[in-house]
PLY file of the C-alpha trace (Angstrom):
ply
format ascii 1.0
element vertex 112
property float x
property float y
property float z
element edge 111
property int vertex1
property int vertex2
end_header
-92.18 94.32 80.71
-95.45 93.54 82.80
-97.35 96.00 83.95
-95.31 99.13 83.25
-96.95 102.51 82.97
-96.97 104.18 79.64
-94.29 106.77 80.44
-92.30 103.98 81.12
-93.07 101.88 77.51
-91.90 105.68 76.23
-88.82 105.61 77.71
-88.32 101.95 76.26
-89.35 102.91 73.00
-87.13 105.81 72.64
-84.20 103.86 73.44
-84.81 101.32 70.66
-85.17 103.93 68.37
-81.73 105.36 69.17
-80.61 102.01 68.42
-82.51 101.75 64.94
-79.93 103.99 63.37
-77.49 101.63 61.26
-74.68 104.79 62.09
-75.04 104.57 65.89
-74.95 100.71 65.61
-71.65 101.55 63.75
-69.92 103.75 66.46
-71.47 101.61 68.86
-69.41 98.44 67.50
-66.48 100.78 67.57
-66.71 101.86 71.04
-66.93 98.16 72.24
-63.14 98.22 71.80
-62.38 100.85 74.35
-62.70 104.98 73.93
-62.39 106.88 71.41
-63.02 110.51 70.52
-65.01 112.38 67.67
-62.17 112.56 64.99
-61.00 108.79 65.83
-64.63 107.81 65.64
-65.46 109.58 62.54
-62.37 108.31 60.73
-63.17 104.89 60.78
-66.62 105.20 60.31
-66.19 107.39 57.33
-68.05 110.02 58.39
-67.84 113.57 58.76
-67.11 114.50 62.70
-70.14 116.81 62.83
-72.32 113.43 62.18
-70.83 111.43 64.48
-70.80 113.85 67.06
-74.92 114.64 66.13
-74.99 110.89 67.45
-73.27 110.57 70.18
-74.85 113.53 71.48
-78.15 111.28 71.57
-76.60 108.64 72.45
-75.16 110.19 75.73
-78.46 111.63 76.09
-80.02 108.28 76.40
-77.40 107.23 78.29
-75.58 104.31 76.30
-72.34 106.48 76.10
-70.72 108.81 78.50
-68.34 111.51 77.84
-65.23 113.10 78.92
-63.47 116.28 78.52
-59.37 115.97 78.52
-57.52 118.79 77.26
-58.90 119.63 73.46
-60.93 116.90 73.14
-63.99 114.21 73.89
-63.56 110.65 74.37
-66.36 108.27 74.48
-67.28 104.76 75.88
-69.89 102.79 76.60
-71.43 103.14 79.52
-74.43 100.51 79.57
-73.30 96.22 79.62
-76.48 95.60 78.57
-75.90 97.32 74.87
-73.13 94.80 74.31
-75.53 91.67 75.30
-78.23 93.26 73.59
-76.64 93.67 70.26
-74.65 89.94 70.47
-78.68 88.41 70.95
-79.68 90.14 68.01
-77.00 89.96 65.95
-77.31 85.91 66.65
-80.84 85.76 66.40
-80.45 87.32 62.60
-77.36 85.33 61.77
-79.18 82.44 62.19
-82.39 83.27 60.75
-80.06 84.28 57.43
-78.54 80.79 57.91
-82.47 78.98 57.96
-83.31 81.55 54.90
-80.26 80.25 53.47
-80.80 76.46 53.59
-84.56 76.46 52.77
-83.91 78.33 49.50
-80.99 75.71 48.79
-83.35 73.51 49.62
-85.52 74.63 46.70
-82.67 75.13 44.32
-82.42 73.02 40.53
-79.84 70.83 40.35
-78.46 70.56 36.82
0 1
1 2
2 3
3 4
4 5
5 6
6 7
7 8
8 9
9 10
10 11
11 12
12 13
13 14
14 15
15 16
16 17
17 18
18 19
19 20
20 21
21 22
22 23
23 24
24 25
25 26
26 27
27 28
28 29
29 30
30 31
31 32
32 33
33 34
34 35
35 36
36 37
37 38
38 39
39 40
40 41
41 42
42 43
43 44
44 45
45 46
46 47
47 48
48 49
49 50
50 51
51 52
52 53
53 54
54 55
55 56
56 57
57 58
58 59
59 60
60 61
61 62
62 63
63 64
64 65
65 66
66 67
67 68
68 69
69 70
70 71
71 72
72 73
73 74
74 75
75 76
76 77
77 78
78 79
79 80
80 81
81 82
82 83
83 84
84 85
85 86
86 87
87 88
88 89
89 90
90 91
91 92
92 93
93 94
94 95
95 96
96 97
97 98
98 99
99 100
100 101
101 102
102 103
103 104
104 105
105 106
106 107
107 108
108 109
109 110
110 111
């Protein structure tokens, strides 16, 4: 990230933030398995389809998903790699900070 303009840092920024939503984290965990569309996605989510749609209409915006049209309805899939790594290195980088939490408050705990 050195030296990039502030329209860039924008950009950046906005894409985190469509990230930061716990439900597109959610449908973006289901879409690592393959395609699916609205109703598929919203069943297994448990959420309503208008929601999930709401979401994936950002997310294709900010192009992490991609859409396409057969017949009746909308199937999605990832469309950026990088979402996949990104989301393993944090996911890791928590896990283990819950695993140091973990041991340093064992660490403190009474035997009796």
């Amino acid at each position: 990230m050195k030296e990039m303009p502030p329209e860039a840092l924008e950009q950046v920024a906005a894409y985190f933030q469509v990230l930061a939503e716990p439900t597109r984290l959610r449908i973006l965990n289901l879409l690592r398995d393959g395609e699916k569309n609205v109703g598929d996605l919203a069943q297994q989510c448990g959420y309503t389809a208008a929601n999930v749609s709401r979401h994936l209409s950002l997310m294709t915006k900010h192009g992490l998903v991609a859409r396409e049209g057969r017949g009746t309805s909308v199937y999605y899939r990832l469309t950026d790699e990088s979402v996949d790594a990104l989301c393993d290195l944090v996911c890791g980088n928590i896990a283990r900070q819950l695993e140091r939490d973990s041991a340093a408050r064992a660490a403190f705990q009474v035997v009796r």
